[in-house]
GUSEVO-7484 format. One line per 5 residues: number of its first residue (from 1); their letters; for each residue x, y, z of N, C-alpha, C. Coordinates in nm, 4 decimals. Example, Ala and Ser with C-alpha at 12.3 -4.5 7.8 and 13.67 -1.06 7.14 Angstrom:
BEGIN
1) as) 1.3190:-0.5690:0.7800:1.2300:-0.4500:0.7800:1.3200:-0.3300:0.7800; 1.2850:-0.2250:0.7080:1.3670:-0.1060:0.7140:1.2900:0.0030:0.7870 $
END
This chain:
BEGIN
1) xxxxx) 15.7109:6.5797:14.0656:15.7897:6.4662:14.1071:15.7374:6.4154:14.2409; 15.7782:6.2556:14.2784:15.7007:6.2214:14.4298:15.7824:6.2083:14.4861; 15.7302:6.2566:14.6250:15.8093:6.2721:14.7403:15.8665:6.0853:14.7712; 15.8332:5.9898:14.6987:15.8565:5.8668:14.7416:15.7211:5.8082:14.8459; 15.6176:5.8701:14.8624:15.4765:5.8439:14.9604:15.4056:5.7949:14.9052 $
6) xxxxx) 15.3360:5.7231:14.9111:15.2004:5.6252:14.8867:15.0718:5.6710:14.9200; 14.9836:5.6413:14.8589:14.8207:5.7251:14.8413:14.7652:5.5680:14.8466; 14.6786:5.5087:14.9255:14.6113:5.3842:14.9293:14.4708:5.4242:14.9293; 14.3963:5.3552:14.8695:14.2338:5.3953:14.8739:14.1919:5.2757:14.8758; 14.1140:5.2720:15.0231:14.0395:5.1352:15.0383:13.9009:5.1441:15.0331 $
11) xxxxx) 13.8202:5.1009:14.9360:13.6734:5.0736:14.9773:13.6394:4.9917:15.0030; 13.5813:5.0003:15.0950:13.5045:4.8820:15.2553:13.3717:4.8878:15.2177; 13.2680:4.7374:15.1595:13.1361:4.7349:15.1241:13.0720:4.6670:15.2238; 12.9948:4.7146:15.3364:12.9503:4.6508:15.4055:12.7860:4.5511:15.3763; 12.8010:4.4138:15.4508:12.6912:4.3766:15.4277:12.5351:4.4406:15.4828 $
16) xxxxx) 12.4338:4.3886:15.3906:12.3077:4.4722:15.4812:12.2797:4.4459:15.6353; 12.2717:4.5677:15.7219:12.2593:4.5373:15.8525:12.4049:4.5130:15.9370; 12.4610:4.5599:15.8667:12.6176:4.5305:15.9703:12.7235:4.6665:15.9067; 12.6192:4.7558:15.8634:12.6936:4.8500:15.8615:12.7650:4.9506:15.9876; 12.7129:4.9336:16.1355:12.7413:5.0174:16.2483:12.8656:4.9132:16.2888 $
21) xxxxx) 12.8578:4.7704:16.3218:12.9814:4.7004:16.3301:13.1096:4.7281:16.2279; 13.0854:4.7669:16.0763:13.1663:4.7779:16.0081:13.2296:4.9231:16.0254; 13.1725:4.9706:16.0555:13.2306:5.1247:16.0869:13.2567:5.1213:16.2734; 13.2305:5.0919:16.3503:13.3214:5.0605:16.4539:13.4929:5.0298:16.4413; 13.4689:4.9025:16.3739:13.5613:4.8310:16.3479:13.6735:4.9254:16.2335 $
26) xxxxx) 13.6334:4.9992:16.1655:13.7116:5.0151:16.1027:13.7730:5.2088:16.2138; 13.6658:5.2299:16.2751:13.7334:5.3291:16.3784:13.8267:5.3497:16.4697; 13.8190:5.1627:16.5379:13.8839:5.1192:16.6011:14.0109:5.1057:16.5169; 13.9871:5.0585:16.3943:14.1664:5.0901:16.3301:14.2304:5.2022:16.2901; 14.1544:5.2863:16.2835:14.2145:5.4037:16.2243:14.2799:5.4605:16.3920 $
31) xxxxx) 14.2417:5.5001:16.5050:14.3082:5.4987:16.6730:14.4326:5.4209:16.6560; 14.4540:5.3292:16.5985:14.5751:5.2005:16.5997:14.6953:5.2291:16.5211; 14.6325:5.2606:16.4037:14.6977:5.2921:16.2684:14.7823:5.4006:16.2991; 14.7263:5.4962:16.3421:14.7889:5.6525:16.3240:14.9056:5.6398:16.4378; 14.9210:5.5648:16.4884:15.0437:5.5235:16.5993:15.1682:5.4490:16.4514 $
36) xxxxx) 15.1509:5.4070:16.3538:15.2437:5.3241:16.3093:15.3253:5.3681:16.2356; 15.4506:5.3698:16.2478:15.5758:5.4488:16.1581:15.5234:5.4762:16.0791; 15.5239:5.5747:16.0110:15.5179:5.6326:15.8597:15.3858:5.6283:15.8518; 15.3032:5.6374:15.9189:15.1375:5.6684:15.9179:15.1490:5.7960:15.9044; 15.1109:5.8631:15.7104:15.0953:6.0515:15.6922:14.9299:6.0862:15.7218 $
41) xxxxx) 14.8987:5.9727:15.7247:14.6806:5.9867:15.6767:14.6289:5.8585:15.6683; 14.5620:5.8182:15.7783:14.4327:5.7076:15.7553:14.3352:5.7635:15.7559; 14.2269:5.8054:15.7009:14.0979:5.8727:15.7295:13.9788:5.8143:15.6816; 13.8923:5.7944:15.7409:13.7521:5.7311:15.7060:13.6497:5.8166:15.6207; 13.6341:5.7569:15.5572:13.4729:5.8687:15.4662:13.3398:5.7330:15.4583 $
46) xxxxx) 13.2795:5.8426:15.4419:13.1064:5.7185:15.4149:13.0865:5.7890:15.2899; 13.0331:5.7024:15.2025:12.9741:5.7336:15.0700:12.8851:5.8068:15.1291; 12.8279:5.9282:15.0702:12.7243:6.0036:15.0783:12.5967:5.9317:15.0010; 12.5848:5.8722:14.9404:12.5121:5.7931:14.8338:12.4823:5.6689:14.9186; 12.5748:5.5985:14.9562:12.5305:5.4344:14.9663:12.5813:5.4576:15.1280 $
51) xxxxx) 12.5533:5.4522:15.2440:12.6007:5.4334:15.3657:12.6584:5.2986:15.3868; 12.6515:5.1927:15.3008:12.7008:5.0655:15.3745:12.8604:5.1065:15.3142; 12.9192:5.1862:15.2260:12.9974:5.1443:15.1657:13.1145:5.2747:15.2190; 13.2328:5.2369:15.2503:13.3642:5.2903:15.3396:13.4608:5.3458:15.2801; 13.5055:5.4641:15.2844:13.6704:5.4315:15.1840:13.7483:5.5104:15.2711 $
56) xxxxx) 13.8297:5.4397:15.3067:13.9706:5.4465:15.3712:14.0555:5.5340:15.3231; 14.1077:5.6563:15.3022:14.2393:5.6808:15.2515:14.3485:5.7310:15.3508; 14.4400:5.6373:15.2944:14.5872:5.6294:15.3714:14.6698:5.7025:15.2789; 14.8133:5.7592:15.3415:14.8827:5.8363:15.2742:15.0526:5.7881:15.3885; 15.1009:5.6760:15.3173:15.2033:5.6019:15.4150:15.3350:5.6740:15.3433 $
61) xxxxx) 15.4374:5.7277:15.4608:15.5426:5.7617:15.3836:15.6400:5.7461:15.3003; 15.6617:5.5886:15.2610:15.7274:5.5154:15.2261:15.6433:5.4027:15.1459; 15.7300:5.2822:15.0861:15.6661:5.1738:15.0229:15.6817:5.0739:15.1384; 15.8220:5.1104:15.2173:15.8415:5.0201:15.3493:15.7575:5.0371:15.5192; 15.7018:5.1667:15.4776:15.5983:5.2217:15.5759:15.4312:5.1282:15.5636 $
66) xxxxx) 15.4937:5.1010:15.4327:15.3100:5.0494:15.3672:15.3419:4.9041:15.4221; 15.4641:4.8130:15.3612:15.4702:4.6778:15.3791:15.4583:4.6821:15.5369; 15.5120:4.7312:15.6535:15.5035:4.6912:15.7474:15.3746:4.7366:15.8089; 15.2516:4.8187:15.7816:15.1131:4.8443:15.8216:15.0948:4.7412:15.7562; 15.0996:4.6524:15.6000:15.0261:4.5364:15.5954:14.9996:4.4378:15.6864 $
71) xxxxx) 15.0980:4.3956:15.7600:15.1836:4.2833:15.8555:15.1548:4.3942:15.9934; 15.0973:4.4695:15.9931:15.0897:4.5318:16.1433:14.9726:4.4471:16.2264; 14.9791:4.4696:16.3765:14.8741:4.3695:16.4662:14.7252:4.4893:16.3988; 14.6933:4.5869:16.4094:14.5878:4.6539:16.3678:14.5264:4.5753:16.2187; 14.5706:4.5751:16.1165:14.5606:4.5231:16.0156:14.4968:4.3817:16.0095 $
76) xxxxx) 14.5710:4.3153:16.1224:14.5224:4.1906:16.1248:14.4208:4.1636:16.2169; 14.4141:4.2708:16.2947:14.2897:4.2333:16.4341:14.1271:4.3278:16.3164; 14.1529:4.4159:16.2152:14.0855:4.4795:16.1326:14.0251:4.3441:16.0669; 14.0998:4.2388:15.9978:14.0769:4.1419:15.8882:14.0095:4.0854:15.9980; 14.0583:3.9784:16.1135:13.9816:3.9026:16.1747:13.8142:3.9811:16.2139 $
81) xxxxx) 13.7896:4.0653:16.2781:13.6580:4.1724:16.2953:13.5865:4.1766:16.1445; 13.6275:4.2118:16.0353:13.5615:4.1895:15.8998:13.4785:4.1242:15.8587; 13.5531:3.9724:15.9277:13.5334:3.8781:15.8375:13.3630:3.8608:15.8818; 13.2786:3.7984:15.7892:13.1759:3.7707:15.7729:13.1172:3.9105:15.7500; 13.1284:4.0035:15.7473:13.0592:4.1061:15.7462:13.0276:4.2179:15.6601 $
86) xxxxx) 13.1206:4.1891:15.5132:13.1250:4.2575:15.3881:13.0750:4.1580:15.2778; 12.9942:4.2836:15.1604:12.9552:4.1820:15.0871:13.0466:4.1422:14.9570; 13.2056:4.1795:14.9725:13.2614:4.1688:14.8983:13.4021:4.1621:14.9343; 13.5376:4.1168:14.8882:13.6475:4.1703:14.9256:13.6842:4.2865:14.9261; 13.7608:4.3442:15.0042:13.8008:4.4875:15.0112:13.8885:4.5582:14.8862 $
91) xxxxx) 13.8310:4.6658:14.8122:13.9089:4.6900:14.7041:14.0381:4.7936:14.7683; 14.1053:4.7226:14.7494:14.2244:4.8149:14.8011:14.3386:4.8495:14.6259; 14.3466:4.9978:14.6456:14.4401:5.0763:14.4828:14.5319:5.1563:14.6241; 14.6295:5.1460:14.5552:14.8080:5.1849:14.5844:14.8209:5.2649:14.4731; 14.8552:5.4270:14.5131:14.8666:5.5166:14.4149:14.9772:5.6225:14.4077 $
96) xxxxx) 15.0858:5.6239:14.3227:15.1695:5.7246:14.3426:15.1228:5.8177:14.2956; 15.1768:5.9629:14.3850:15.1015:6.1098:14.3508:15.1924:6.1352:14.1914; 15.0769:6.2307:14.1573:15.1581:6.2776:14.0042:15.1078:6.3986:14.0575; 15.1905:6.4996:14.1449:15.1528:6.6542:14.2159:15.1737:6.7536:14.0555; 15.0425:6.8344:14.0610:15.0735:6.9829:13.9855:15.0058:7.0626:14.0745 $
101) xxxxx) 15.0110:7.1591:13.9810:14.9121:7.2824:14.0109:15.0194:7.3476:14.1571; 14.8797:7.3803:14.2366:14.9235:7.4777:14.3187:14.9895:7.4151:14.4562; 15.0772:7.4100:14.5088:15.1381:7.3548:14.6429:15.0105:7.3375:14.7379; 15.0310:7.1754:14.7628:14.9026:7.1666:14.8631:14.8085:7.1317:14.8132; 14.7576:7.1734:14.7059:14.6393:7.1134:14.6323:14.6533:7.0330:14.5717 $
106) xxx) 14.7748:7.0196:14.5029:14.7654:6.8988:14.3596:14.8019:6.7679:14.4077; 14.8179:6.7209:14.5530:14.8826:6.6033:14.5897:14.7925:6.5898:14.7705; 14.7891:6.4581:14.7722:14.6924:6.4531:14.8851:14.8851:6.4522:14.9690 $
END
């Protein structure tokens, strides 16, 4: 059963040559983020495979924890810094946990 928490997975595709700005920028939000109510997990990963390409996973406590990081100043100072600099829109998936197995493992 879910605790009522949210699992967000963002992948961030950066354009060629603006991959060190894109990962700044997205460092600089994750420092911002982890200040905001109901922030459980923002964490950055780099594809091991493709370096231009980012994935974000957030773990917000609520659905009302999530709406107000949408609408947060980080979020929006993140979008303005972006812009021009990906070669795609950001795929962002919103995921409720389906926890088994062993406590701790089966649920981020």
């Amino acid at each position: 059963m879910s605790d009522g928490s949210l699992v967000v997975v963002a992948t961030i595709e950066a354009a060629e040559g603006n991959e060190e700005k894109v990962e700044q920028a997205l460092r600089n939000a994750v420092r911002a983020v982890h200040a905001e109510p109901g922030c459980l997990r923002y964490a950055l990963h780099r594809d091991a495979a493709n370096p231009r390409t980012f994935v974000m996973v957030e773990k917000w406590a609520s659905a009302d924890a999530l709406r107000t990081h949408s609408k947060a100043p980080a979020l929006a100072e993140l979008g303005k810094t972006l812009k021009g600099l990906l070669t795609k829109p950001l795929d962002v998936r919103t995921l409720a946990a389906l926890p088994d197995g062993e406590d701790g493992q089966g649920a981020i």
